[in-house]
C-alpha positions in Angstrom: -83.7 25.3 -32.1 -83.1 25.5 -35.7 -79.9 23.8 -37.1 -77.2 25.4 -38.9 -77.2 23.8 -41.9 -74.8 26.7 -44.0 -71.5 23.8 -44.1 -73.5 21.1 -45.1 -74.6 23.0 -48.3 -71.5 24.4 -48.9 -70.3 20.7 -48.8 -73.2 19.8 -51.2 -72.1 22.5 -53.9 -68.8 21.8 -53.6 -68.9 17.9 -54.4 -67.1 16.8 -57.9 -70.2 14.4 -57.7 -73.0 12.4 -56.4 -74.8 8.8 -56.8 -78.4 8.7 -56.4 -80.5 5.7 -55.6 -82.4 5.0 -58.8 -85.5 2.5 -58.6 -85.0 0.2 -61.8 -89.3 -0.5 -61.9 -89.5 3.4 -62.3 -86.0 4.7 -63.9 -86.9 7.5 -61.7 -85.1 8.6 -58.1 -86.2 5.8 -55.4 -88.2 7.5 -52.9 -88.9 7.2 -49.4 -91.6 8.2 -46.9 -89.6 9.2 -43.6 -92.0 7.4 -41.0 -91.8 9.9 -38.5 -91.8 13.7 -40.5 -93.3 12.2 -43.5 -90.4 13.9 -45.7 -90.6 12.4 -48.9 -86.8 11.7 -49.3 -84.4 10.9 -51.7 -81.4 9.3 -51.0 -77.8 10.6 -52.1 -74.2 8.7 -51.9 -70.6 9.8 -51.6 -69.6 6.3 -53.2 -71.3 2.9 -54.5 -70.5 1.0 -51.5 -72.5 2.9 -49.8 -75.5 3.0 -51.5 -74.6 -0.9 -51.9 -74.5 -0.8 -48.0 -78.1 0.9 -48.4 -79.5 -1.3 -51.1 -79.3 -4.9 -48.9 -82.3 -4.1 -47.1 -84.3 -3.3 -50.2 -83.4 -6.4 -52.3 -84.7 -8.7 -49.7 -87.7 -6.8 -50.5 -87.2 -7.7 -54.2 -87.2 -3.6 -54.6 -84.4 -3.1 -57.3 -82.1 -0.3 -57.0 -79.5 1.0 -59.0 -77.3 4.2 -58.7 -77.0 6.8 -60.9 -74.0 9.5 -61.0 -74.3 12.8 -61.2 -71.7 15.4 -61.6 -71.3 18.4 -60.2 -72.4 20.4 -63.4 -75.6 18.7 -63.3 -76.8 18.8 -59.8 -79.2 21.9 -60.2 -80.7 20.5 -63.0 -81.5 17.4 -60.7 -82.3 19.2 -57.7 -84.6 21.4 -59.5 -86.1 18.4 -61.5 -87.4 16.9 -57.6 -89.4 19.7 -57.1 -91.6 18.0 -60.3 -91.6 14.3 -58.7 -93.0 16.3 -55.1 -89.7 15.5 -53.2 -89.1 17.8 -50.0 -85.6 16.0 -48.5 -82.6 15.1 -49.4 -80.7 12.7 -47.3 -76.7 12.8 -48.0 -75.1 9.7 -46.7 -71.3 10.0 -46.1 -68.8 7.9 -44.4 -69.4 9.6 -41.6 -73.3 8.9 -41.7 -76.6 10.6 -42.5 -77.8 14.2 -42.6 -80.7 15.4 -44.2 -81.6 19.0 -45.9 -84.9 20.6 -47.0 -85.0 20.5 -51.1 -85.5 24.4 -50.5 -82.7 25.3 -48.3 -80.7 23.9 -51.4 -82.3 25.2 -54.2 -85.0 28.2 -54.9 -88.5 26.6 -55.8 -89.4 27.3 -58.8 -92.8 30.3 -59.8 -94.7 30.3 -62.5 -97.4 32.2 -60.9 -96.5 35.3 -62.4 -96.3 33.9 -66.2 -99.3 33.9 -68.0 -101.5 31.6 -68.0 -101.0 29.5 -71.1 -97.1 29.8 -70.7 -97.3 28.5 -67.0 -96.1 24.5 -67.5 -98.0 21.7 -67.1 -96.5 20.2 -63.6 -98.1 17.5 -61.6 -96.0 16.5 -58.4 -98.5 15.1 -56.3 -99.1 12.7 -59.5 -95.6 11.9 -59.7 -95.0 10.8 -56.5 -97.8 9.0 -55.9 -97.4 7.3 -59.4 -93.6 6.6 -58.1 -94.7 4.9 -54.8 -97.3 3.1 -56.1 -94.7 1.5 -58.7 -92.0 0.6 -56.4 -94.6 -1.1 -54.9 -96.3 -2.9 -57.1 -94.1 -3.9 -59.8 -92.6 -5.9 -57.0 -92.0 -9.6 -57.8 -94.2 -11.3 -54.9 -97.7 -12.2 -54.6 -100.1 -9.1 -54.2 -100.8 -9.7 -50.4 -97.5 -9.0 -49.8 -97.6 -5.6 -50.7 -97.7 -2.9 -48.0 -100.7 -0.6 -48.6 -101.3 -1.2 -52.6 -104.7 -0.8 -52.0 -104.4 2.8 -50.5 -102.0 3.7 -52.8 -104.0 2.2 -55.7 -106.8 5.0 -54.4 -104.2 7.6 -54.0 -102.9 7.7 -57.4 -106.7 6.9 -59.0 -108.0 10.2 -57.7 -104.8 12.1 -58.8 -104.6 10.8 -62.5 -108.7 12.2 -62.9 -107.4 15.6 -61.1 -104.0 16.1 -63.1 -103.9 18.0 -66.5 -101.2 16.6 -68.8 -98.9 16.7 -71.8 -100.1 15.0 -74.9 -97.3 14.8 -78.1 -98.3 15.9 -81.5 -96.7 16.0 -84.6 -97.9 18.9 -87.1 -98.2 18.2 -90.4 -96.7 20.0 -93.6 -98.7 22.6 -95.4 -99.9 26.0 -95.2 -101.2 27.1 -92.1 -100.0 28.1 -88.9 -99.5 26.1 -85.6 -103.0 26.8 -84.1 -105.1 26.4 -87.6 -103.1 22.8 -88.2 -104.4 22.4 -84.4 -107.6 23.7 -84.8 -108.3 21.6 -87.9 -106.3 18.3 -86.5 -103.6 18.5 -89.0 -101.3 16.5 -86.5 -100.6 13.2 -86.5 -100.3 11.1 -83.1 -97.4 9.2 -81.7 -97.7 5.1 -81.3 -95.4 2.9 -78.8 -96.1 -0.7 -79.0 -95.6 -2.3 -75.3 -94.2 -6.2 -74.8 -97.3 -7.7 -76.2 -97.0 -5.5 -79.4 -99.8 -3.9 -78.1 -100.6 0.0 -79.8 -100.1 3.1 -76.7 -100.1 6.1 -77.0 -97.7 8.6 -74.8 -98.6 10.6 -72.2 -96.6 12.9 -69.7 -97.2 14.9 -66.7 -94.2 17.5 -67.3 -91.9 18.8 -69.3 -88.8 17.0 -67.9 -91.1 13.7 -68.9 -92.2 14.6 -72.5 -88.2 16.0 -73.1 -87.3 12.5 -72.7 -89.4 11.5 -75.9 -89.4 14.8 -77.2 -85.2 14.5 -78.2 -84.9 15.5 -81.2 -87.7 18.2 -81.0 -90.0 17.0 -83.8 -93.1 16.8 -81.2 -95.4 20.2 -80.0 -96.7 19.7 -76.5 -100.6 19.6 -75.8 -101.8 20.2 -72.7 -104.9 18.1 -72.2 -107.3 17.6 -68.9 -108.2 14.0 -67.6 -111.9 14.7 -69.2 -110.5 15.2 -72.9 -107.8 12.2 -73.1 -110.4 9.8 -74.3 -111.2 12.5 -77.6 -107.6 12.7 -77.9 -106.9 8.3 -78.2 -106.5 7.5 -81.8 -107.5 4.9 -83.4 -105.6 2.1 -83.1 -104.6 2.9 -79.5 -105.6 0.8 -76.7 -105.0 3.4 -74.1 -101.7 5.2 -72.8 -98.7 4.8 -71.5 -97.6 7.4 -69.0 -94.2 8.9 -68.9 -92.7 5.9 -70.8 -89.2 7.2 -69.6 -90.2 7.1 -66.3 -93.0 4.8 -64.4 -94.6 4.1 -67.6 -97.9 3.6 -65.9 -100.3 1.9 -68.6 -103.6 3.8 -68.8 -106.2 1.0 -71.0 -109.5 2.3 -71.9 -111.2 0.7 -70.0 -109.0 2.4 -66.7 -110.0 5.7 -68.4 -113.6 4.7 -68.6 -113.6 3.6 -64.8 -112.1 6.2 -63.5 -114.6 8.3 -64.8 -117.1 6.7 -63.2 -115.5 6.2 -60.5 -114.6 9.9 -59.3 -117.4 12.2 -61.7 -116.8 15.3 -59.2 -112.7 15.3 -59.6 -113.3 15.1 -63.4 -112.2 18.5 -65.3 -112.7 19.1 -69.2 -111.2 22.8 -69.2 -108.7 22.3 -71.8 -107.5 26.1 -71.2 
């Protein structure tokens, strides 16, 4: 019998505002796999003590969570933004408990199928979320044998990272010329982050929510790049990437790059188009 669940997003709408559990290993939502539907959920807050309430369970874990407020004029961007990471639930905890509600029944899914193709943008949400779990899991402080399923994770997000086509940033040099003949004839110069050990990275983003984060004050162009191209694209000094640095900035060395590729040859795609 299918629920009613018309009040509960009227409710939702009508809310001055919202925390969200934030994971602080991925500055990103904190998601769950519901055991039972396999929902991948976040979790949302009337107040802090009860995402405090929420949060005991997971620091014994040594999982780290934080909550992030959201008001009201800013909930469709959020909601929309899950549809990016793969989320498909929201859970709503009140005073008066739990219920949950399909991303969808909130907010419309967004289609590009109808754009053409080289508008349509680069979006990788199986990437994301598997990038997420496999972070909240593994930068946990404990020895690797107590992480649950890092090795089947560890596979999960391997094969997506050689199936996913992503945003690289570029800076376009002065001069005559337009856009595509400075691209053509790699007049662009390449953004460097340096990580804790000083070492050189280079950025790398699986969507346009991810790249805006870097991309502030609008002096990068976006490049949309397949897994089988990144290693042309590396400069120089760079000893790999860093993906979505304002997320799970997930380090990608060479040598991962070069593995990978061995690793899973039939998953590999060079169409740059």
């Amino acid at each position: 019998m299918a629920v009613d669940k018309r009040f509960l997003i009227k409710s939702v709408q009508k809310k001055n505002e919202m925390i969200v559990a934030y994971c602080a290993y991925t500055n990103m939502p904190f998601v769950i796999c519901d055991p039972e539907s396999y929902n991948d959920q976040v979790w949302i807050f009337d107040n802090e003590t009860l995402l405090q309430e929420f949060a005991k369970e997971y620091t014994q874990k040594k999982i780290l969570l934080k909550g992030i407020k959201y008001e009201n004029k800013n909930f469709l961007g959020f909601f929309s933004m899950l549809f990016q990471i793969g989320v498909n639930e929201l859970v709503f905890v009140t005073e008066a408990g739990k219920e949950y509600l399909e991303l969808e029944e909130l907010v419309k899914k967004p289609d590009f199928s109808k754009l053409p193709k080289e508008k349509q943008p680069v979006l990788n949400p199986q990437l994301q979320l598997t990038g997420l779990y496999f972070m909240q899991e593994a930068a946990r402080p404990v020895p690797n044998e107590e992480k649950e399923n890092l090795k089947e994770l560890e596979e999960e997000l391997a094969a997506d990272l050689v199936k996913a086509k992503y945003i690289i940033p570029i800076e376009l040099q002065d001069g005559p010329g337009n856009d595509l003949e400075k691209l053509k004839n790699r007049k662009y110069r390449l953004p460097i982050l340096k990580n804790k050990q000083e070492e050189a990275l280079q950025p790398l983003f699986t969507d346009p929510t991810e790249f805006a984060k870097f991309n502030r004050e609008n002096k990068f162009k976006a490049l949309a790049i397949p897994f089988g191209q990144l290693g042309k694209m590396l400069a120089k000094e760079a000893k790999g990437f860093m993906l979505n640095p304002g997320g799970f900035h997930l380090v990608m060395p060479k040598a991962l790059l070069e593995g990978l590729t061995k690793r899973f040859p039939d998953l590999i795609k060079n169409d740059i188009s």
